[in-house]
Structure formats: structure tokens, C-alpha cells
C-alpha positions in Angstrom: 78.0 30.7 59.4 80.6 33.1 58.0 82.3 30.3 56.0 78.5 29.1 54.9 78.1 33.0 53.8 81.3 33.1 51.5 80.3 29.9 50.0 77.1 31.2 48.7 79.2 34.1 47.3 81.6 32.2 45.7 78.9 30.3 44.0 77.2 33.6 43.2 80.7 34.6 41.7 81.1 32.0 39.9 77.1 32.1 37.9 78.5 35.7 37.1 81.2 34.8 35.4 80.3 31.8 33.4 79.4 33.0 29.6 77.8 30.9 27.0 76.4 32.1 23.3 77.5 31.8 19.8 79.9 33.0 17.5 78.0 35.8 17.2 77.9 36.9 20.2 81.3 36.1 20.7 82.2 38.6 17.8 80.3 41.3 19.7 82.6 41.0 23.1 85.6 41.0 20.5 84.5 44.3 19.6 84.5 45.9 22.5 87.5 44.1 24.6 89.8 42.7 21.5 92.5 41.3 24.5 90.2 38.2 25.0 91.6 37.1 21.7 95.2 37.5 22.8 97.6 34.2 22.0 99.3 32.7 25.4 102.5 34.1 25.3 100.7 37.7 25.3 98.4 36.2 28.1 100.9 35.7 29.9 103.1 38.9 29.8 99.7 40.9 30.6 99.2 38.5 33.5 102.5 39.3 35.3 102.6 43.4 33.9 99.2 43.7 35.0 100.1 42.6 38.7 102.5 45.5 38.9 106.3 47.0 37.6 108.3 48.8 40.6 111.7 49.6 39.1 114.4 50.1 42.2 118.3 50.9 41.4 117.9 50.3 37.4 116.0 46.6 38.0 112.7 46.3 37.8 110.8 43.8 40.6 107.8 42.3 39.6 104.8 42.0 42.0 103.8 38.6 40.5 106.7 37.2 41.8 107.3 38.5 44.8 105.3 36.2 47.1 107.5 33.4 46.7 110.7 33.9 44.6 113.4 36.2 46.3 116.8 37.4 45.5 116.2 36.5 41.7 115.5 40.0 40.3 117.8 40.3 37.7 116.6 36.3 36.4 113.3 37.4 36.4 113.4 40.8 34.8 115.7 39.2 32.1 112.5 36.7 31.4 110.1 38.7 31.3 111.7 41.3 29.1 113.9 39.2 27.2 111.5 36.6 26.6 107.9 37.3 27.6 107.7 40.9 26.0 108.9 40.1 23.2 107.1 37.0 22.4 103.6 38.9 23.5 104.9 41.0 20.3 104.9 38.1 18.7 108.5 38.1 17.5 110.2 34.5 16.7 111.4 33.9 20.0 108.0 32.6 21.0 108.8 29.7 18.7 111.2 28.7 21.4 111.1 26.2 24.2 111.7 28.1 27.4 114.4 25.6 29.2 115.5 26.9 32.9 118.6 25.7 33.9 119.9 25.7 37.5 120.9 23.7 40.3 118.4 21.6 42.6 116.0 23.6 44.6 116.9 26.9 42.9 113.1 27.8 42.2 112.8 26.3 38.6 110.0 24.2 39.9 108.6 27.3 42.0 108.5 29.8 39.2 106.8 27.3 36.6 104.0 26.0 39.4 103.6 30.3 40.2 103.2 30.9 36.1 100.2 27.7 36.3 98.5 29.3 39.6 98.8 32.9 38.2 96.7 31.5 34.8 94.5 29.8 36.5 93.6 32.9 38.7 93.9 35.4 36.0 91.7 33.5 33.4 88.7 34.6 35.9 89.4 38.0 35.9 88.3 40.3 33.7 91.8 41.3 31.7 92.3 37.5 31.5 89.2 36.6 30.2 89.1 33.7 27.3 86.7 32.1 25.2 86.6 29.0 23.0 84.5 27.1 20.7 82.0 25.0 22.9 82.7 21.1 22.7 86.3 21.5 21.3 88.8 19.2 23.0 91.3 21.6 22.7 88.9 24.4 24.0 90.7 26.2 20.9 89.9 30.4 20.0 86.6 31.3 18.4 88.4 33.1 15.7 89.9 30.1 14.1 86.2 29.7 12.8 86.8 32.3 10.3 87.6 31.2 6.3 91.3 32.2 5.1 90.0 33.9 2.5 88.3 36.6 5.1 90.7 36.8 7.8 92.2 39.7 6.1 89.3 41.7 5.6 88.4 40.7 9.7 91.7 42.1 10.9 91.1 45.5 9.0 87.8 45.8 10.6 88.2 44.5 14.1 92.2 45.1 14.3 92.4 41.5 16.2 95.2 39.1 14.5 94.0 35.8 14.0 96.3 32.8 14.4 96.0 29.0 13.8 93.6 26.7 12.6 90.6 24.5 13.3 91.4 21.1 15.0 90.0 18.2 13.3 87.5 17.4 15.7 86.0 21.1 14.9 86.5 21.3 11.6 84.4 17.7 11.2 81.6 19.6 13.8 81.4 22.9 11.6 80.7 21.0 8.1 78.7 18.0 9.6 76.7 19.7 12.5 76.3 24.0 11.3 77.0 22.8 7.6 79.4 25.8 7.4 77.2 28.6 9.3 80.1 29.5 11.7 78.2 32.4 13.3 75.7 30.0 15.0 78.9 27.4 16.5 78.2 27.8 20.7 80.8 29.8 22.3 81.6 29.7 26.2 83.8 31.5 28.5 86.6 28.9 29.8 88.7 29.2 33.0 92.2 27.3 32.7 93.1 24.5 35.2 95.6 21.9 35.4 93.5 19.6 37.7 90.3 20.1 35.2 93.0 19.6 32.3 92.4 23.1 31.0 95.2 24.8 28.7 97.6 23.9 31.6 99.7 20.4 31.1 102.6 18.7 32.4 104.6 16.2 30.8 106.8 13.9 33.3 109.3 11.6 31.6 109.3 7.5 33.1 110.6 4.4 31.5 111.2 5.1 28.0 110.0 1.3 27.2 106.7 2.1 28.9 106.3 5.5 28.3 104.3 6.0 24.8 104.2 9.2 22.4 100.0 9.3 23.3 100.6 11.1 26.6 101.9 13.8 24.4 99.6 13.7 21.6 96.8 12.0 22.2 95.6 9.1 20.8 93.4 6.3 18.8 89.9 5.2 20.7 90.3 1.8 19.7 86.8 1.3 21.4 85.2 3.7 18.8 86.9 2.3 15.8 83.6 0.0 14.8 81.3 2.6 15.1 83.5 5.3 13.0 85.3 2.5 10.7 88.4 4.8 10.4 91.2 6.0 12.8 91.4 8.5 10.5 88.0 10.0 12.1 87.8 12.7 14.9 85.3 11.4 16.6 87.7 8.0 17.2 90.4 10.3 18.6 91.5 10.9 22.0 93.0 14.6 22.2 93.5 14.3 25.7 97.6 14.5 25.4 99.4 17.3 27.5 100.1 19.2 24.3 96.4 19.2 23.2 95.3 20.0 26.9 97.9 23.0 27.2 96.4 24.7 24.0 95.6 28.4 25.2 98.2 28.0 28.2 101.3 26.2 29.1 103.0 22.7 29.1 105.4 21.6 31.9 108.0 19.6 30.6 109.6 18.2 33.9 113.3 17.0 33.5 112.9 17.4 29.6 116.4 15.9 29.3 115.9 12.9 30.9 113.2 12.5 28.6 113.9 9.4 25.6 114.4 11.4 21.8 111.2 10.0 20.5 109.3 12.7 22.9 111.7 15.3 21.9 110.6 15.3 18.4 107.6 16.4 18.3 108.6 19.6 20.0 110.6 20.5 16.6 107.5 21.4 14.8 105.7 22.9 17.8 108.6 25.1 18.9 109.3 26.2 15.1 105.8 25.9 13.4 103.1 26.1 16.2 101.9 22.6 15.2 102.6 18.9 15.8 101.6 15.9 15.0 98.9 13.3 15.9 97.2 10.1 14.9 96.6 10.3 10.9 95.4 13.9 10.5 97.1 16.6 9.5 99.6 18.6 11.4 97.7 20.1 14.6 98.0 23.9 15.5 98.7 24.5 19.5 98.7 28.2 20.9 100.8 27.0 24.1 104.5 28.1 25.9 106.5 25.2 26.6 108.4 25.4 29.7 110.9 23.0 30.6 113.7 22.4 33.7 116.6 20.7 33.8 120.1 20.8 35.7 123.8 21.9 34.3 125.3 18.6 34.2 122.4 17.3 32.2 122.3 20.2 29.6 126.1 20.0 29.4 125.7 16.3 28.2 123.0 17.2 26.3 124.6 19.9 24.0 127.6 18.1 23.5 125.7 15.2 21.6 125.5 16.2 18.0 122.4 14.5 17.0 120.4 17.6 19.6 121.7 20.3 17.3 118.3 21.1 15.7 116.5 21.2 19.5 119.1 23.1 20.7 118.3 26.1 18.1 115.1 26.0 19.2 115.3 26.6 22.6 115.9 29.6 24.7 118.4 28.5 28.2 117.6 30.9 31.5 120.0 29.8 33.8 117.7 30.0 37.5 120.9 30.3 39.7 120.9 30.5 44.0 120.0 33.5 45.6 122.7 35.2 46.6 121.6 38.1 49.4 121.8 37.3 52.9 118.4 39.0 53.8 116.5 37.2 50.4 117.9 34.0 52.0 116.3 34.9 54.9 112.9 35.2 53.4 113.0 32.0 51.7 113.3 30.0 55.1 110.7 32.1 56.5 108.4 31.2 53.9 109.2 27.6 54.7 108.8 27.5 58.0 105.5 29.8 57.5 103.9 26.7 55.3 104.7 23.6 58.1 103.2 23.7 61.5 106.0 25.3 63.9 104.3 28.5 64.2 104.2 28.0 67.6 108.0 27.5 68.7 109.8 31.2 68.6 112.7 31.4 66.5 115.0 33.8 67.8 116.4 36.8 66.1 119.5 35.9 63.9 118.4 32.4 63.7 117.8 31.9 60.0 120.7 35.2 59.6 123.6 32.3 60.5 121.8 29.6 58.2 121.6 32.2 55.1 125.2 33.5 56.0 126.3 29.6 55.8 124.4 29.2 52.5 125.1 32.3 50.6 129.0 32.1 51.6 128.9 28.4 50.2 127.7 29.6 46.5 130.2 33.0 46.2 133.5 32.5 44.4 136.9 33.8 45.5 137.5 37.2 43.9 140.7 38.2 42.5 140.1 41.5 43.1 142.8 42.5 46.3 141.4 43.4 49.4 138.3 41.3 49.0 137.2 38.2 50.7 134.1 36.3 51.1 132.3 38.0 53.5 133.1 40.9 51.9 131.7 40.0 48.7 128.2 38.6 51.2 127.8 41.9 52.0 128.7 43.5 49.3 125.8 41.6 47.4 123.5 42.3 50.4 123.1 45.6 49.9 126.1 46.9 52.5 129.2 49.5 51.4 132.2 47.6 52.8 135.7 48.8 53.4 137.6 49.3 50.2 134.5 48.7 47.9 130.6 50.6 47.0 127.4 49.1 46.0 129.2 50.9 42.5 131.5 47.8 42.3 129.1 45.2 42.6 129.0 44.8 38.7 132.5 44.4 38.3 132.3 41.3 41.0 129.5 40.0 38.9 130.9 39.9 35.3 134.2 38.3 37.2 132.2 35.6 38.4 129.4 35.1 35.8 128.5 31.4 36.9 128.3 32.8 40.6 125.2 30.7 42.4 125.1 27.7 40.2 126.5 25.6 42.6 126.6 25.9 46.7 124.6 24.3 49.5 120.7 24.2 48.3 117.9 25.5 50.9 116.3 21.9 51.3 119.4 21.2 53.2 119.3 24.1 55.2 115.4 23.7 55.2 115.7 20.0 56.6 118.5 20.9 59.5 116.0 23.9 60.6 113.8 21.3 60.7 115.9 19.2 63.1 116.7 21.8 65.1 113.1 23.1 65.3 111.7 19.7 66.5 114.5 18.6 68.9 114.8 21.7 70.6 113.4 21.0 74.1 111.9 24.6 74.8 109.8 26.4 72.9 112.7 28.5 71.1 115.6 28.2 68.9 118.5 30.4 68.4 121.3 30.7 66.1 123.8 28.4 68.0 120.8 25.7 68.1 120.9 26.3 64.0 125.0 26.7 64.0 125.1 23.0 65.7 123.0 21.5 63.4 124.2 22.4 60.5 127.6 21.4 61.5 125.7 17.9 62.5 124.4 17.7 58.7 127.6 17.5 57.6 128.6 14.6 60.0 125.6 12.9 58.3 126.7 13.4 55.0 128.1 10.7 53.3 128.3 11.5 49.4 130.8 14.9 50.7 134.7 14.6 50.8 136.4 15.6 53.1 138.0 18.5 51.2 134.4 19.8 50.9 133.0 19.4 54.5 136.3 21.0 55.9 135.3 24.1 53.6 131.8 24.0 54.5 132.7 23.4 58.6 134.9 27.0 57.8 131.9 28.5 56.5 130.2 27.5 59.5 133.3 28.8 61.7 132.5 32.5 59.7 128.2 32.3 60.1 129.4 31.7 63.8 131.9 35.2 63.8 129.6 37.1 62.6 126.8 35.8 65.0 129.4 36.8 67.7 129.8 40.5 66.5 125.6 40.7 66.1 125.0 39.4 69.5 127.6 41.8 70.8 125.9 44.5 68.9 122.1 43.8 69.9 123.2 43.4 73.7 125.3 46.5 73.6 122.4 48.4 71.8 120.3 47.4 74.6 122.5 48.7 77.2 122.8 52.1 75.4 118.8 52.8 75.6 119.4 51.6 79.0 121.5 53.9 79.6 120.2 56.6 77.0 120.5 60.1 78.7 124.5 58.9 79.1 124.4 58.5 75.1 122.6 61.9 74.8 125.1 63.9 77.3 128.0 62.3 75.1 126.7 63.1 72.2 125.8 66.7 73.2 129.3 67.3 74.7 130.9 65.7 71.1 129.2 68.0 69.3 130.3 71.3 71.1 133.7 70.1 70.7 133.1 69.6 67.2 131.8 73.0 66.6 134.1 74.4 68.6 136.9 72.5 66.9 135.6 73.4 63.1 135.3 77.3 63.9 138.6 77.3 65.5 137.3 78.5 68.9 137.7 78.1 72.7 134.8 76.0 74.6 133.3 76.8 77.7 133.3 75.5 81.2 129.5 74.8 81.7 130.2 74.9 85.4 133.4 77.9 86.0 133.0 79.0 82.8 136.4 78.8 82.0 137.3 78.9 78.3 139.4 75.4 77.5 140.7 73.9 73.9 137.9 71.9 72.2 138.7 68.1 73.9 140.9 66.6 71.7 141.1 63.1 73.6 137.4 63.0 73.6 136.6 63.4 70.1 139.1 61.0 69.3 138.0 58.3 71.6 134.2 58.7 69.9 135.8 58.8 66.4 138.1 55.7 67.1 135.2 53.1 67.8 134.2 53.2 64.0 138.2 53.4 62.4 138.9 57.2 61.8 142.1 57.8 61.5 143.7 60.8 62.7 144.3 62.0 58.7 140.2 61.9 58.3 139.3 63.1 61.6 139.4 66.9 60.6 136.7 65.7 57.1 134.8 63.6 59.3 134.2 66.3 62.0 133.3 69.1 59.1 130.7 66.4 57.5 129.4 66.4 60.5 128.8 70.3 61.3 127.5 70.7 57.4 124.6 67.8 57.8 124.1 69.7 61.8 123.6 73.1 59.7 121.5 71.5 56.9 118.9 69.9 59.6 118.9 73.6 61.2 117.8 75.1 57.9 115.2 72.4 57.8 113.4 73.1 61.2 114.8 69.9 62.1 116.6 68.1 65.0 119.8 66.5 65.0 120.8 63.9 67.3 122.9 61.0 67.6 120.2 58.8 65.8 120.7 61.5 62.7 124.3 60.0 61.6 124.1 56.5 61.3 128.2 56.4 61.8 127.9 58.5 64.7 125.3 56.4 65.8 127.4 53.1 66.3 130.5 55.4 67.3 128.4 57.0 70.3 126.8 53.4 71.1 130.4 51.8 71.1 132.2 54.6 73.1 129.3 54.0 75.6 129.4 50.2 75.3 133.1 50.1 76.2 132.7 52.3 79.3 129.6 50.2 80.3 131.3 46.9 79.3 132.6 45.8 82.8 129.0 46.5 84.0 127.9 44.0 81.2 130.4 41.5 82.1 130.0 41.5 86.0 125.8 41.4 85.7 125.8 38.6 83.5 128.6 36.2 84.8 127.8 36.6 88.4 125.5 33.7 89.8 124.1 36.2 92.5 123.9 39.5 91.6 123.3 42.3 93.3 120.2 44.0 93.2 121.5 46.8 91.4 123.1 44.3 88.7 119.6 42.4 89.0 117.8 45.6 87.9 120.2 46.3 85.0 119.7 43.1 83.6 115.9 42.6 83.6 116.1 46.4 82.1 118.2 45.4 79.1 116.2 41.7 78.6 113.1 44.0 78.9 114.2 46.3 75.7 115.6 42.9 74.0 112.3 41.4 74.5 109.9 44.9 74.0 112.0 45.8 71.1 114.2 43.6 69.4 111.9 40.3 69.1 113.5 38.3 71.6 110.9 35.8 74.1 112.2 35.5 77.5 114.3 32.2 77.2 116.3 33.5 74.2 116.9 36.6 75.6 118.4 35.6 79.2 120.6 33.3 76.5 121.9 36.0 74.4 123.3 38.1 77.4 124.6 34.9 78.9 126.5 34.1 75.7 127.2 37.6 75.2 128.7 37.6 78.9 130.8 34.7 77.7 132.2 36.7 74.9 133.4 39.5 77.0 134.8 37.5 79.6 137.5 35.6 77.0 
């Protein structure tokens, strides 16, 4: 009944928001909301603007966007600003063909299918809101209606530019139907939609011998030609080509390189003039942005033929290159996974880390910069400081590598070995060894690779799996510390009195004879040695610590070991290495004690309670960890 109930709403909805009247009337809404007259390219920057701007470390991130495109900020900004903006302005770069350029599954497709959806949608809103002449097979603006001669004086009244001119099919309605009395042509509200071939149209290139100009332009109604007696006539004219459907909207040009010249042609006068050509009339105005994909080695081979030169100035390239951050990666393969129907089998923590570790490492270059290597350079990118290098350096990195992410392994691979993985496995969880071994069985299964290139890719796989190691470690050992969590507060609390004590250059006490010692030197070091302080920085290191303790006490707040992130993992490792026998004896014996038994089914608990594991992955991860420790 509830789905019955939102049916007759949406069919309520939808009476609301249909509009029908004349010219008139249309001229009346103009008046008071001039942005229904806005050209596409303006439609379209308000579209993604109105959906929402947040600007984070000098980029801005667009909500539009955000559902399905990730780790393509800088792209995306450098569209919509570099392009979009100014074409809403309507500067001469909307007389370009937008061409994204990028390797296979890079999110050209994505981003072009998001732009269609995001029209459709935002025509029925209010701030997208369109109108167009009633009958007109190009559903083309209102305002076209209006003579030359008077557009001027209509702009200085209403402030509303008026581009473009009547199609021939309206121009034939106004002087035969209205004889010329434009304020009583019907008006009606549209809604853009590809599958109702409304102002959205894609082009797909086939066989060039079987593929004719019409699916572009249009064409003669040879059926009609009788009753009309000339193909010359409107009214024996098809306008049902992708650039006549796309007026008000967009085209899709899929693979516009593959596409034979003859097709390419008429985009010269679009692109430059806003008009092409059709049947026997004269040239045809369209409002529309054409967007079109390709790949590198296809725009490389089509630059360097001579006879493209005049396309070539009329199009704008945005190269659409891999993601390269770890955790963006990470996002795409959930969003995957979220569309098939696995929701049901639990895909353990660090899972799809190990795949986006193996993918992002494939598509970095080797820096010449010393003292940085790959994974450096992944983490770097991910957001992480790394020894030797700040998030400061990151640009640097960049402008070294400016091709960075055009080539590498594409997420349909990694997508399809998930995929294998994810319906072999014979529980009802995966975990990043399961993905580790499949990968590494895609390659087997790869023909087209040399050898030279699987060998890199298998060490790629060797580094996803090193890394796994030194997470597992870390989630295991954290789960031991809350374990074991009064022992992390007592050697926290018994650091920091040295510390203090150590700083202010005084004795310490005894808390049980009350005998006044030196501040414990070996202690302090032992803490400050799990996260690589040398004895040069210990004295720094110890004072940063006493000045952030002092700032939380002039705050009203409470510092603990949670309040230093370093400290944090120096406390957790100290403890993990005096705990790590425990670790090793509970989970390599076959039948442990049941003390061990207790300490075990506490830390799975926390893994499971806290940390997202399910019961089979966990009792895995402290067996492999186990493993580790006992090497």
C-alpha cells in the first residue's frame, strides 16, 4: 500500500509540474524567473553549483560528483572552472567540443552518463526549469520567436539575452499556422530525457559504409515527399538526428575518434558557429554541449594527421586520468560491489585496502627525488606525512610526473578478480589474502602481458601483501592494548611523570618509599624508540609533549595517551612488544589454556565489536597474525 501511496504522489507531482500556455504567458514567467531562458552550457554550470561548493586544502569538491567519481578533484574542479564557468559566461570556449581523454575505465563514461542523469533530474526542479515552443522537433527556446529587429529593445527591457534562430519546421508553423502573431504560438514546460529523446543524444560510431550522416542530422521523409512535392519542405523532414534531439542539452559522442571524417565535419560549424547543416535548408542553430571520449593512443594518432588541424582548434582535451589515493580506490570498489548482489558475503577489513594498494602502486612513476620510493609516493598522495617528505611536497611530485595515472592496472580488472574471489570463496567472508591470491591468479590468466610486466605487477602484489602484514600486526596489537588497557594507562601515567620530571630538571618520587630517584631514563627511551626517536630528538620530543599536556590543562581538558597520536602508537607498541609472547603462545597453541582461551575470545571480541571483523575473519587474522610473530 505504501508503494501504491507514492505512486499516486508521483503522479500528483508530475500534473504540478507540467505547464502549457502561449507565448504570452511564457513572457510573463520570463519576467519574473529570467534563468528559465538560460543556454545549456549555463544550465549546466547552475546544475552542478547549485548542488553544492565545499572548498578543502585550496580544491574545491563538488557535491554533484561526489556519489560516484572519487579521487578526481583536481579533474573535476579544472572542468567546471576552466570550462563550465566560463562557457555559462558565454565566453568562446563554449564553441568547443569537450573531448575527455584517459585510459579505459577511468570514469569518462561515468562522468558523461552523471552530466545526462543530473539534467534529466534538474530540468524538473524549479532552478532547472525550461520551456519550448509546443510542437517543435527540436523543443527549441520560446525567445527565438522574437523578430531581429526587436531583440534589442527585449533585452533592455527584460535583461534576458536571446540567442539562435527559428528551426525551419517553426519558422513554416509561425507564417502558415499564427500568420506571424508570435504571442499566441503554445508554449509548454519540457523535462529532458535521453530515453524520450529530449535535448539529451548520443552519437555511437559503427561501420563507416553503413553508418549514414542522417543519425546526426536528421533526414528526408521520403514517404511524405508526394504530399509536400519538395524535400525542400519541413514538414518532409525528419529532425530526429542526435544533434537535433540534443538541442537545449547535451550530445554524447562515444569513441568520437573512431568515428569515419564525414561525421566529423559537421561538428566544425556547430563547435565554431552554433549551427550545422541538414537536408536543403539553411544552416540549423543548436543550443547543445558536445561531449566526447576517447583514449591516448587514439588522440595521439589523431593529432598527428594533418588533415584534423581545423577539429583540433576546436576542441578543448581534459585528460580523465586514474585515481591515485589509496582510500578513493577504496570507495570505487565499494561502490561496485554495493551495485551487484554480494551484499550478503562480509568482506573483511583491509580487503579492498590490498586491491587499491596493488592498483594505485601500478599507475605511480618512479620519482627522482632521493629518498623516495613508491609506497612512499602512495602515501604521500593519500593524504599521509611520510619520513623525509609533508603533504607540502606533494606538488613538487606532481609537476615531476605530470602524466602520473594515465596508464596502470584499470578497476574492471580489479573489479572482475573481486568478483572471483567473492563467488569462489566457500564461507561467507573474504579477506585480503583471498583478494592477494586472486589477483596474483589474474595475472597467470593474462595472456596479452609480457613477462617483464607481470613480474612488476607480481612485485606490486609482493608490496600490497607487506603492508597487509604491518596492518594486521597493527589491528591485532591494538586489540590487545584495549585488552589490556589499564596496563596502557599505568605506562602512560608513569611516562609522563618522568617526562615532567625530566623537562623541569627534578627528582621523581617513589610512589611506594617515597624515595626521590632520577626521572627513568631507560623507560622513556624504550616508549620513545617504538616510533624512531633518536636520542638527538628525544629532549624536543619530550618538551612537545609537556607544552600540548599544559595547553589541554588551560583548556579544562584531559590528556591521555589517546591525545598524541605518536604517543599513541609508541605506548600501544611498547605494550605490544611486552605482550607479544602472550600473542604468540595463545594463538599458535592447538589447546590452550583457559587463561590463553580467555585472552583470545577477549581480543576477537574487540576485533569483532569494534573494528568490523565477523567471527570467521577474525579467528583468521590472529591465526595469520600468530604466524607472523612466530617467523
Amino acid at each position: 500500500m505504501d508503494f501504491l501511496r507514492r505512486l499516486e504522489e508521483y503522479r500528483s507531482l508530475e500534473k504540478q509540474i507540467t505547464w502549457e500556455g502561449t507565448f504570452q504567458d511564457y513572457i510573463a514567467i520570463l519576467k519574473e524567473k529570467p534563468y528559465v531562458s538560460q543556454l545549456a552550457h549555463a544550465r549546466l554550470y547552475s546544475m552542478i553549483r547549485d548542488a553544492g561548493v565545499e572548498e578543502k586544502e585550496g580544491v574545491k569538491h563538488y557535491t554533484f560528483f561526489s556519489s560516484e567519481l572519487f579521487g578526481l578533484d583536481k579533474t573535476l574542479e579544472k572542468l567546471v572552472e576552466e570550462y563550465f564557468h566560463p562557457a555559462a559566461r558565454r565566453l568562446d570556449v563554449r564553441k568547443r567540443i569537450l573531448l575527455l581523454m584517459g585510459p579505459v575505465s577511468g570514469g569518462k563514461s561515468t562522468l558523461v552518463a552523471m552530466l545526462k542523469r543530473g539534467l534529466e533530474k534538474y530540468s524538473r526542479e524549479e532552478r532547472g526549469s525550461l520551456y519550448a515552443i509546443k510542437g517543435c522537433p527540436m523543443h527549441e527556446e520560446p525567445l527565438h520567436l522574437i523578430p531581429k529587429e526587436l531583440r534589442g529593445d527585449f533585452q533592455k527591457t527584460y535583461g534576458v539575452y536571446i540567442e539562435g534562430e527559428l528551426c525551419p519546421s517553426c519558422r513554416m508553423m509561425v507564417e502558415q499556422e499564427y500568420n506571424g502573431k508570435i504571442e499566441k504560438i503554445p508554449v509548454e514546460r519540457i523535462f529532458l530525457s535521453e530515453d524520450n529523446r529530449v535535448g539529451i543524444g548520443t552519437f555511437t560510431p559503427s561501420d563507416p559504409k553503413s553508418q549514414d550522416i542522417a543519425d546526426l542530422t536528421g533526414s528526408v521523409d521520403f514517404s511524405t515527399i508526394a504530399e509536400y512535392g519538395s524535400e525542400s519542405d519541413p514538414r518532409a523532414y525528419r529532425f530526429d538526428g542526435e544533434l537535433n534531439i540534443a538541442n537545449r542539452g547535451l550530445m554524447e559522442f562515444q569513441e568520437m575518434l573512431k568515428c569515419d571524417e564525414k561525421f566529423l565535419w559537421n561538428l566544425l560549424s556547430l563547435s565554431q558557429e552554433g549551427n550545422f547543416k541538414a537536408g536543403r535548408f539553411a544552416l540549423i542553430y543548436a543550443d547543445e554541449l558536445v561531449v566526447a571520449h576517447t583514449n591516448e593512443n587514439e588522440y595521439k594518432t589523431f593529432i598527428s594527421n594533418k588533415k584534423n588541424e581545423a577539429l583540433q582548434s576546436r576542441i578543448i582535451v581534459l585528460k580523465i586520468p586514474y585515481n591515485l589515493r589509496v582510500s578513493d580506490e577504496i570507495k570505487i570498489y565499494e561502490k561496485l560491489i554495493g551495485q551487484s548482489d554480494l551484499r550478503n558475503i562480509h568482506i573483511a577489513p583491509h580487503a579492498l585496502r590490498v586491491a587499491s594498494i596493488f592498483s594505485v602502486m601500478t599507475r605511480l612513476k618512479e620519482s627522482k627525488k632521493q629518498g623516495m620510493d613508491l609506497v612512499k609516493k602512495m602515501k604521500l598522495y593519500d593524504g599521509e606525512d611520510v619520513e623525509g617528505f609533508k603533504q607540502k611536497d606533494l606538488h613538487e611530485l606532481q609537476i615531476e610526473a605530470i602524466d602520473e595515472g594515465m596508464s596502470g592496472v584499470d578497476p574492471r580488472y580489479v573489479i572482475n578478480r573481486l568478483s572471483s574471489a567473492l563467488i569462489r570463496t566457500s564461507t561467507q567472508c573474504i579477506n585480503p589474502l583471498d583478494v592477494l591470491r586472486a589477483l596474483k591468479e589474474g595475472l597467470d590468466q593474462h595472456p596479452s602481458i609480457t613477462k617483464e610486466e607481470k613480474d612488476r605487477l607480481l612485485n606490486f602484489i609482493s608490496v600490497a601483501r607487506k603492508e597487509y602484514d604491518e596492518m594486521a600486526k597493527k589491528e591485532v596489537q591494538r586489540a590487545f592494548v584495549y585488552a589490556y588497557e589499564e596496563s596502557a594507562k599505568v605506562l602512560f601515567d608513569n611516562y609522563l611523570d618522568n617526562v615532567e620530571a625530566f623537562c623541569n630538571g627534578v627528582k621523581i618520587k617513589d610512589p611506594l618509599t617515597d624515595e626521590e630517584m632520577d626521572p627513568d631514563e631507560k623507560l622513556m627511551r624504550s616508549i620513545e624508540e617504538q616510533i624512531g626517536i633518536s636520542e638527538s630528538a628525544k629532549k624536543s620530543f619530550r618538551e612537545e609533549i609537556l607544552i600540548r599536556l599544559s595547553s589541554y590543562a588551560r583548556k579544562n581538558r584531559r590528556f591521555n595517551y589517546s591525545s598524541h597520536e605518536r604517543l599513541r602508537e609508541a605506548i600501544e607498541k611498547k605494550l605490544f612488544a611486552d605482550l607479544k609472547d602472550v600473542v604468540k603462545i595463545t594463538t599458535s597453541t592447538k589447546t590452550p589454556d583457559a587463561g590463553q582461551l580467555k585472552r583470545i575470545n577477549e581480543v576477537s571480541a574487540r576485533l569483532i565489536a569494534e573494528h568490523g571483523y565477523c567471527p570467521t575473519c577474525a579467528n583468521e587474522l590472529l591465526r595469520y597474525v600468530g604466524s607472523l610473530l612466530n617467523r
